[in-house]
N, CA, C and O atoms as a MOPAC input file, in Angstrom:
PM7 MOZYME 1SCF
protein

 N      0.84700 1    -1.17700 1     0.00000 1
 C      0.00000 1     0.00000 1     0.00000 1
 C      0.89500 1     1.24200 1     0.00000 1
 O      1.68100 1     1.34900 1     0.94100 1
 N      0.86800 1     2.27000 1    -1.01700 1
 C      1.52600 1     3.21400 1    -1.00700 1
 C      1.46900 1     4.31400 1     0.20100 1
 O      1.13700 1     3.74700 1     1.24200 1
 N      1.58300 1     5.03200 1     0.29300 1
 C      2.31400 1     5.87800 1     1.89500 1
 C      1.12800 1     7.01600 1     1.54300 1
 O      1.31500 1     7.33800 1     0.36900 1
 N      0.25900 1     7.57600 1     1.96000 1
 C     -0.98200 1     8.98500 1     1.88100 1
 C      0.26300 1     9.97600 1     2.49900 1
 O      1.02200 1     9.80700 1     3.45400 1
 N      0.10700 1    11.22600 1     1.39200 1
 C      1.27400 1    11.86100 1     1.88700 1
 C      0.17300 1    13.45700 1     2.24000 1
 O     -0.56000 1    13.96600 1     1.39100 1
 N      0.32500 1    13.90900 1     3.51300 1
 C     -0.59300 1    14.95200 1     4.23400 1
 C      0.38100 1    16.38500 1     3.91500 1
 O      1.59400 1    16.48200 1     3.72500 1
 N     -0.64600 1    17.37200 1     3.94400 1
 C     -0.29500 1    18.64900 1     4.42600 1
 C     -1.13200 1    18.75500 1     5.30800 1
 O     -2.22600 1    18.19200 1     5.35200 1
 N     -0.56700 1    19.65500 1     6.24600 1
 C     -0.81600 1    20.38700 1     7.27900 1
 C     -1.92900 1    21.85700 1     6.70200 1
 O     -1.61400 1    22.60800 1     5.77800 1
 N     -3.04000 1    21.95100 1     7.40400 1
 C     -4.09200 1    22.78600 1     7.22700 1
 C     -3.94700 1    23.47800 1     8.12700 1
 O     -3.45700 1    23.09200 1     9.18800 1
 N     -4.33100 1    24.62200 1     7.90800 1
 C     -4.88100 1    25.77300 1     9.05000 1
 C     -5.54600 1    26.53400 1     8.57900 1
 O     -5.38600 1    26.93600 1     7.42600 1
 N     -6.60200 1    26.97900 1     9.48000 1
 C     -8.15500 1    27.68600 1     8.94000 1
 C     -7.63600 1    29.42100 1     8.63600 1
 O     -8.30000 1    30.13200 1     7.88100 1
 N     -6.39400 1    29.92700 1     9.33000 1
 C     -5.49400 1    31.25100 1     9.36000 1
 C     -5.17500 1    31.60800 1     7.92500 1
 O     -4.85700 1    32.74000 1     7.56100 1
 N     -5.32300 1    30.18900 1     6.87300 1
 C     -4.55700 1    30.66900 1     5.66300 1
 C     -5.91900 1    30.71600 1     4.92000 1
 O     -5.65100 1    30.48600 1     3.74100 1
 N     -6.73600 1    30.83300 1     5.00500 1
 C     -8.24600 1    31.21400 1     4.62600 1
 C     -8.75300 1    32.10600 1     4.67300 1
 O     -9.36400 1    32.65400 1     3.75500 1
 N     -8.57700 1    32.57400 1     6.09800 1
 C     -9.35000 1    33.81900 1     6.55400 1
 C     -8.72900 1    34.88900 1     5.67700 1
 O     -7.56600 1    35.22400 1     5.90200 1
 N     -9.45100 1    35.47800 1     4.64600 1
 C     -8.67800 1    36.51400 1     4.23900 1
 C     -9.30500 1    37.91900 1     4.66100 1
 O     -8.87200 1    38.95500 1     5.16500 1
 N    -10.52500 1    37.45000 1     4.21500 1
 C    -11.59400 1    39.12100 1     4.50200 1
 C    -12.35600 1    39.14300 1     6.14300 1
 O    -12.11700 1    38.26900 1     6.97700 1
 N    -13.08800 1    40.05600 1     6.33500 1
 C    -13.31200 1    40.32500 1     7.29500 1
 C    -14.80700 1    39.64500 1     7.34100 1
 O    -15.35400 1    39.41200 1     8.41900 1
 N    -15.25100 1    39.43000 1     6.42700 1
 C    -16.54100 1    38.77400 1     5.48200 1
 C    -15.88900 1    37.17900 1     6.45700 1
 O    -16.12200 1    36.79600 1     7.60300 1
 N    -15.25700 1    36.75300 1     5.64300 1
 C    -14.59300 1    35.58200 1     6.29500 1
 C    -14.51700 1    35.38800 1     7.23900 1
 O    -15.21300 1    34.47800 1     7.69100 1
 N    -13.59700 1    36.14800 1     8.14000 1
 C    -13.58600 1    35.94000 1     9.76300 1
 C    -14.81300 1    35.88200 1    10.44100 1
 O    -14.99900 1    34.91600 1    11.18100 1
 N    -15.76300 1    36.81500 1    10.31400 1
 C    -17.25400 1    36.93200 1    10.94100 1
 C    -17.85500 1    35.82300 1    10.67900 1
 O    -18.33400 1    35.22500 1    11.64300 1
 N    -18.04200 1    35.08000 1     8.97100 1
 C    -18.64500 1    34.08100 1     8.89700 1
 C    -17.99900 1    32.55500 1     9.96700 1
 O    -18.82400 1    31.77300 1    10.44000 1
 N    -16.66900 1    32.38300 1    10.16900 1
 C    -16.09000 1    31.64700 1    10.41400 1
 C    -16.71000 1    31.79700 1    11.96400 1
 O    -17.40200 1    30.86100 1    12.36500 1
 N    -16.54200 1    32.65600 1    12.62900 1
 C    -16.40600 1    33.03600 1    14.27500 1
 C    -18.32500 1    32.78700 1    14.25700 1
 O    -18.79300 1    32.15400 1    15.20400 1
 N    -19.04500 1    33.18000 1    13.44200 1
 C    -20.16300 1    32.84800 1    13.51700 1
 C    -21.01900 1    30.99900 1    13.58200 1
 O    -21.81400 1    30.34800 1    14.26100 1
 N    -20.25900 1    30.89800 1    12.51200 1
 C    -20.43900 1    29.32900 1    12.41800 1
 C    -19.53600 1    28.90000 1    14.01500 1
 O    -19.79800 1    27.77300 1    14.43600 1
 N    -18.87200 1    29.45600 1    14.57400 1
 C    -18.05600 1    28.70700 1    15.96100 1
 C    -19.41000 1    28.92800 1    16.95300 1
 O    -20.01100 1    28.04200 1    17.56000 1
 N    -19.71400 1    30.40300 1    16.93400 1
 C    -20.83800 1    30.58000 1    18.09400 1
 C    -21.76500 1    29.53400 1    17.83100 1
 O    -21.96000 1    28.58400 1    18.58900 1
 N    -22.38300 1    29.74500 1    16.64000 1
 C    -24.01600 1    28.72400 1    15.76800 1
 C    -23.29300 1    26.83600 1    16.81900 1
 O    -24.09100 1    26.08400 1    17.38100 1
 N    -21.94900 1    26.60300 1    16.78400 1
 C    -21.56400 1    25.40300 1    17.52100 1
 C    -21.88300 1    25.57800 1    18.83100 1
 O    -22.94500 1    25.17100 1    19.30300 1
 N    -21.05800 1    26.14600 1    19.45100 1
 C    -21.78400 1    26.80100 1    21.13400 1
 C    -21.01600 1    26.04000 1    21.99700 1
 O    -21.46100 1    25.70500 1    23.09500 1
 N    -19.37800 1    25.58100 1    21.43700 1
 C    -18.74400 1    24.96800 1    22.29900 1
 C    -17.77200 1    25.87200 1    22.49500 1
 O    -17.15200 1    26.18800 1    21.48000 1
 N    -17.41400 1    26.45000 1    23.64300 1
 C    -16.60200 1    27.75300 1    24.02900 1
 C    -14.95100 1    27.09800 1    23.71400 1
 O    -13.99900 1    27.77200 1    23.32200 1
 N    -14.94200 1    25.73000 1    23.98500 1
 C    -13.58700 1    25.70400 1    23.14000 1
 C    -13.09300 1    25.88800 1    21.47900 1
 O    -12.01900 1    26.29100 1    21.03100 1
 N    -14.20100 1    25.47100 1    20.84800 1
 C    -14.39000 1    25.73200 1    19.38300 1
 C    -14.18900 1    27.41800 1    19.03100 1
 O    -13.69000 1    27.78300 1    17.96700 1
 N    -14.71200 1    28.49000 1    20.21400 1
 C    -14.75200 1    29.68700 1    19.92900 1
 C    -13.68600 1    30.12000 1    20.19900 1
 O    -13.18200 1    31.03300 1    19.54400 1
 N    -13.22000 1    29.67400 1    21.02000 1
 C    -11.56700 1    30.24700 1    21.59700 1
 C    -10.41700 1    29.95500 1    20.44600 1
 O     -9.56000 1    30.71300 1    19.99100 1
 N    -10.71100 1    28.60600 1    20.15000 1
 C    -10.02600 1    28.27500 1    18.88300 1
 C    -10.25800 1    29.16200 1    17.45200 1
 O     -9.43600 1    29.51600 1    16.60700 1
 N    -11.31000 1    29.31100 1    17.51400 1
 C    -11.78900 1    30.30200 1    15.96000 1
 C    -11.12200 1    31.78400 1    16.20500 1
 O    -10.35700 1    32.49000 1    15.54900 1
 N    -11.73000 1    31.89600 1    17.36000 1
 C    -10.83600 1    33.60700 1    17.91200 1
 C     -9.02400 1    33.61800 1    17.49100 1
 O     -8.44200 1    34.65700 1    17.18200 1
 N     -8.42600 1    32.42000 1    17.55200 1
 C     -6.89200 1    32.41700 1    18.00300 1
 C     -7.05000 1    31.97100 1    16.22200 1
 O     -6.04900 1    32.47600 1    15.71300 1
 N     -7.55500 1    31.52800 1    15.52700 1
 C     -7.16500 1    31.15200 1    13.97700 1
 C     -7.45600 1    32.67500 1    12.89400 1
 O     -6.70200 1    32.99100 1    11.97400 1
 N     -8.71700 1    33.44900 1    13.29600 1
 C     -8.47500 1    34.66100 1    12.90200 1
 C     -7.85200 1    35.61200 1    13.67500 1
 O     -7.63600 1    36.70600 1    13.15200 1
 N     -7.48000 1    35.39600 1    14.94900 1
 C     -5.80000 1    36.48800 1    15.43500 1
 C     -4.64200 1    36.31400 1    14.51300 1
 O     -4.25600 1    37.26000 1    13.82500 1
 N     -4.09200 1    35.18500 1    14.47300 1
 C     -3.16800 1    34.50600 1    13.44800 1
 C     -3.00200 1    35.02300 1    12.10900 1
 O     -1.98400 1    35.45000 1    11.56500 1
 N     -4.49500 1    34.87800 1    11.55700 1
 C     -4.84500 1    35.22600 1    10.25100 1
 C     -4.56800 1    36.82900 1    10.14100 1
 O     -3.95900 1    37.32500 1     9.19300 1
 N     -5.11500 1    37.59900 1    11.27500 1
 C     -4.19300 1    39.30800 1    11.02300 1
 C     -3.12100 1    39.80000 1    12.13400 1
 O     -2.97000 1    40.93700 1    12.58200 1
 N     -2.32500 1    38.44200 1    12.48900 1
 C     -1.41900 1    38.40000 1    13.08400 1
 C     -1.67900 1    38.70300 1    14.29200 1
 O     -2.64000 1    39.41500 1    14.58300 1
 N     -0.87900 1    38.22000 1    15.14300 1
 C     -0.92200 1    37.70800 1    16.32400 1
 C     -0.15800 1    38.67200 1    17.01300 1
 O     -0.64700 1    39.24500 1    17.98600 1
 N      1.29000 1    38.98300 1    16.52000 1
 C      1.90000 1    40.04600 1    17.13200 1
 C      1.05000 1    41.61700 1    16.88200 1
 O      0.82300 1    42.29500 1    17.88400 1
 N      0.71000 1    42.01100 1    15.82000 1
 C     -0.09600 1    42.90000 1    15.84600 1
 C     -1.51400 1    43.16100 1    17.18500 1
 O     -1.82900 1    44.13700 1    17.86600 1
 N     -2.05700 1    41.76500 1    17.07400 1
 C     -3.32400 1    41.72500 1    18.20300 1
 C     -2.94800 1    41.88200 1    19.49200 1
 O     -3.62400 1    42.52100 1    20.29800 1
 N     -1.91400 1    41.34600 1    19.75600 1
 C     -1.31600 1    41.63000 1    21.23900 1
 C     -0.59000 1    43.39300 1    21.20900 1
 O     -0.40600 1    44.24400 1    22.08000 1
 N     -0.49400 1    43.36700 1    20.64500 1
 C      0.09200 1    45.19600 1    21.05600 1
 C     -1.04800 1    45.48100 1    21.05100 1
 O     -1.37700 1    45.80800 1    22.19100 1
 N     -2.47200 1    45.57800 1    19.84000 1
 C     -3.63400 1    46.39400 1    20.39000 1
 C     -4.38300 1    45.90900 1    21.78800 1
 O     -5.06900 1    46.67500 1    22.46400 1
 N     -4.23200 1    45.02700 1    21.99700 1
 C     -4.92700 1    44.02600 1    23.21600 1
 C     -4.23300 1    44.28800 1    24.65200 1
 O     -4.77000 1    44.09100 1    25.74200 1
 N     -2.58300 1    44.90000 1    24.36500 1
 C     -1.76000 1    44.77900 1    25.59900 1
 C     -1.50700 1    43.69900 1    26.17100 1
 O     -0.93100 1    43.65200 1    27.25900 1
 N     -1.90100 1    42.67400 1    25.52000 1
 C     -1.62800 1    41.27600 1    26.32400 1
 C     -1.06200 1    40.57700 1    25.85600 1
 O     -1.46600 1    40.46000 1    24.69900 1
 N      0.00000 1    39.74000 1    26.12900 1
 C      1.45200 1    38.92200 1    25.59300 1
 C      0.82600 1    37.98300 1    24.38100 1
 O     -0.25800 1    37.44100 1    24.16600 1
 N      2.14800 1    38.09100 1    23.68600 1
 C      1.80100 1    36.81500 1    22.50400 1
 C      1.65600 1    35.46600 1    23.01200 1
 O      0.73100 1    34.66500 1    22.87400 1
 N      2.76300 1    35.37700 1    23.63000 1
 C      2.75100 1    33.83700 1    24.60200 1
 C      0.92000 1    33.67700 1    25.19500 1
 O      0.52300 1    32.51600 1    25.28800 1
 N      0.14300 1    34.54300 1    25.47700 1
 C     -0.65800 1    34.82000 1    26.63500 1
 C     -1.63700 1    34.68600 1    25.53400 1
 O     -2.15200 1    33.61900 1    25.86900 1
 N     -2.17100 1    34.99700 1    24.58200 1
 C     -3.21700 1    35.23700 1    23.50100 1
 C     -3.10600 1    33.45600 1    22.99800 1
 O     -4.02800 1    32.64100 1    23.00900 1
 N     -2.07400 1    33.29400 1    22.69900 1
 C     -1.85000 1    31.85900 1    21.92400 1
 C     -2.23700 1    30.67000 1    22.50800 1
 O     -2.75000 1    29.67900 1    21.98900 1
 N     -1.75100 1    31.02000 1    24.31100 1
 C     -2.51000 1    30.09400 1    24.89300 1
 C     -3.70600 1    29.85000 1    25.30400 1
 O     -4.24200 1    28.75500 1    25.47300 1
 N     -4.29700 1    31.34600 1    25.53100 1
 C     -5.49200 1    31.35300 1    25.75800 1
 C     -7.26600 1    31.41000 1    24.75600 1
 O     -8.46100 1    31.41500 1    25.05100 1
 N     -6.26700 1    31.44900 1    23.28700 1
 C     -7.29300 1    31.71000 1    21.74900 1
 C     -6.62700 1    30.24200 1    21.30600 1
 O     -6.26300 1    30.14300 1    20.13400 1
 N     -6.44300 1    29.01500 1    22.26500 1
 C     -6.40900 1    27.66000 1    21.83200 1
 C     -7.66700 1    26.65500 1    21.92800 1
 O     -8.78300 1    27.13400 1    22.12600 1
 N     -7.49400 1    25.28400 1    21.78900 1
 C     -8.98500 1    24.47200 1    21.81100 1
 C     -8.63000 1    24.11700 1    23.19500 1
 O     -9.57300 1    23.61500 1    23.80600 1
 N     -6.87500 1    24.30800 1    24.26300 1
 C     -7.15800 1    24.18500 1    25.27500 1
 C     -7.69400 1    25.41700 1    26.20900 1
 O     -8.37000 1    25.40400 1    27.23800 1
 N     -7.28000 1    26.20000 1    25.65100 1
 C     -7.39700 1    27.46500 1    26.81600 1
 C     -8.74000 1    27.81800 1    27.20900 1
 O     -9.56900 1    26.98700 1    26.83900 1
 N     -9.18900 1    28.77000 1    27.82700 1
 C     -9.96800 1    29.33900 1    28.78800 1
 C    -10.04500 1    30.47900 1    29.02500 1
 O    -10.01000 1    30.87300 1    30.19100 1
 N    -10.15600 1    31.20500 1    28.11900 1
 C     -9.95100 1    32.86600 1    27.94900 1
 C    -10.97400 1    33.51300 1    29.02600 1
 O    -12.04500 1    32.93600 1    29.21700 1
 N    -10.61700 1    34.88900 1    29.84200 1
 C    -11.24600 1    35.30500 1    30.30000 1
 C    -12.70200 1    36.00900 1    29.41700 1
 O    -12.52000 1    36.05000 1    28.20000 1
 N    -13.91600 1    36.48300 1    29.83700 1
 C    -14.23200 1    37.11700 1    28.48700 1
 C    -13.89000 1    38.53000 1    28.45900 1
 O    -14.29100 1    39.23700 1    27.53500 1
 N    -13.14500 1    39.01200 1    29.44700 1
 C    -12.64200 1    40.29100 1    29.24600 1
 C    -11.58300 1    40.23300 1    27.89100 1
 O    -11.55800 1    41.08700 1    27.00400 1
 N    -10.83900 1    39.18200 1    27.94800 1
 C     -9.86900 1    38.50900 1    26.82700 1
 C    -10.64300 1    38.33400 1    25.50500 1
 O    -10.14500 1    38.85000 1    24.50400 1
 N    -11.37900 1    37.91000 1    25.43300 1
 C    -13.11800 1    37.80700 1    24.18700 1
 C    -13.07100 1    38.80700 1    23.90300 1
 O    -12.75100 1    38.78700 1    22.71500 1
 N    -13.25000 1    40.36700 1    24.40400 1
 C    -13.87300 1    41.46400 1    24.05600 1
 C    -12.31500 1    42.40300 1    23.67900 1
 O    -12.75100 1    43.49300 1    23.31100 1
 N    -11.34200 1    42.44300 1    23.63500 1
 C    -10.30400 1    42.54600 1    23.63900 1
 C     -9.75900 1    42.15100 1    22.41400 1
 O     -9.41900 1    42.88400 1    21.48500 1
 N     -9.70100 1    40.87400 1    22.49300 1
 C     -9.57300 1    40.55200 1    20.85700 1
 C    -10.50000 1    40.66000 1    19.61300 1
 O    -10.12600 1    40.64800 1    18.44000 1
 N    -11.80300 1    40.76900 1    20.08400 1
 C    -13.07300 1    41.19700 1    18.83000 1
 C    -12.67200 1    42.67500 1    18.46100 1
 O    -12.62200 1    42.99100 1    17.27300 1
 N    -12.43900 1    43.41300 1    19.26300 1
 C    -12.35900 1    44.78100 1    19.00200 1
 C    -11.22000 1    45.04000 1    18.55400 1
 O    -11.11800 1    46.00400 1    17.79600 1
 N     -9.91700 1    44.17100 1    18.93000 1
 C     -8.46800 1    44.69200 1    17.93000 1
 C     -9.31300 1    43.71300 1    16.51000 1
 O     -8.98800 1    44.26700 1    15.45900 1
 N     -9.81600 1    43.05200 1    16.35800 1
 C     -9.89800 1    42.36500 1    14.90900 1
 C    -11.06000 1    43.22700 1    14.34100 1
 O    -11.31400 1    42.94500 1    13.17000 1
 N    -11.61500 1    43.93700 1    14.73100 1
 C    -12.42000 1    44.43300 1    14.30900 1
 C    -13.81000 1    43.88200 1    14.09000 1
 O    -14.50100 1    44.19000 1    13.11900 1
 N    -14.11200 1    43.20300 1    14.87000 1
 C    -15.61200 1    42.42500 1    14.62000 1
 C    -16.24100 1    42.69800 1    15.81200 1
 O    -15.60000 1    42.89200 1    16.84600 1
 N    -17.36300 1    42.72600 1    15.76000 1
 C    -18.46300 1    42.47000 1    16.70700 1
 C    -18.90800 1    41.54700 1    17.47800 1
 O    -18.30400 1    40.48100 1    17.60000 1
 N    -19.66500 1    41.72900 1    17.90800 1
 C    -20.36800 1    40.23500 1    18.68400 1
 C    -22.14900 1    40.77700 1    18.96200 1
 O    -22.33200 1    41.23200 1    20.09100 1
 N    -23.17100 1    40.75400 1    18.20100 1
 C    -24.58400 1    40.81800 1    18.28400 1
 C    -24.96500 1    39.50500 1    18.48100 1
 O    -24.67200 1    38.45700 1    17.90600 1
 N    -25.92900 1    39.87600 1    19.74300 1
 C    -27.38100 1    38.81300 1    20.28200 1
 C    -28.69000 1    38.86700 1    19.41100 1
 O    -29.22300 1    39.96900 1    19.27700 1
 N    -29.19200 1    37.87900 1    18.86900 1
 C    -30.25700 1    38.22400 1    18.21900 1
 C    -31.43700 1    37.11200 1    19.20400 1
 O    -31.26600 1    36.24500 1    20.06100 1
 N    -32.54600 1    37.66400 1    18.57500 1
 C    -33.95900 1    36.75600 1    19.47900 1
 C    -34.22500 1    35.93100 1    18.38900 1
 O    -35.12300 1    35.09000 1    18.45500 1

């Protein structure tokens, strides 16, 4: 049997527009698993860089990476922090 030869994916090399990111972070909420969201948050940080988000955020690169992972546990002060350096929102609808 011949050898399946993989690349490595990441959802960061996708996200291009801002169209994108919202749809992406939307489809994470529409899931409703707060690790899935933390993860979507840390794949569009990435996507408009990570060192950039932490200088607007004030909060360490080391510190964003671990905490915008599928392990971490972001505060949601940390949530609102990073929506607003990426420029997106967050609306409740009924």
């Amino acid at each position: 049997m011949a050898k399946v030869k993989t690349q490595r994916w990441d959802a960061a090399d996708y996200l291009k527009s801002k169209r994108d990111m919202a749809a992406y972070l939307t489809a994470a909420f529409e899931d409703g698993d707060p690790a899935l969201i933390a993860a979507a948050l840390g794949d569009i940080a990435r996507a408009k860089g990570m060192t950039k988000i932490a200088r607007e955020t004030g909060l360490s690169r080391e510190n964003l990476y671990k905490a915008l992972s599928p392990d971490g546990r972001p505060e949601f002060s940390t949530i609102m922090k990073v929506t607003k350096a990426l420029g997106i929102t967050i609306h409740a609808a009924a």
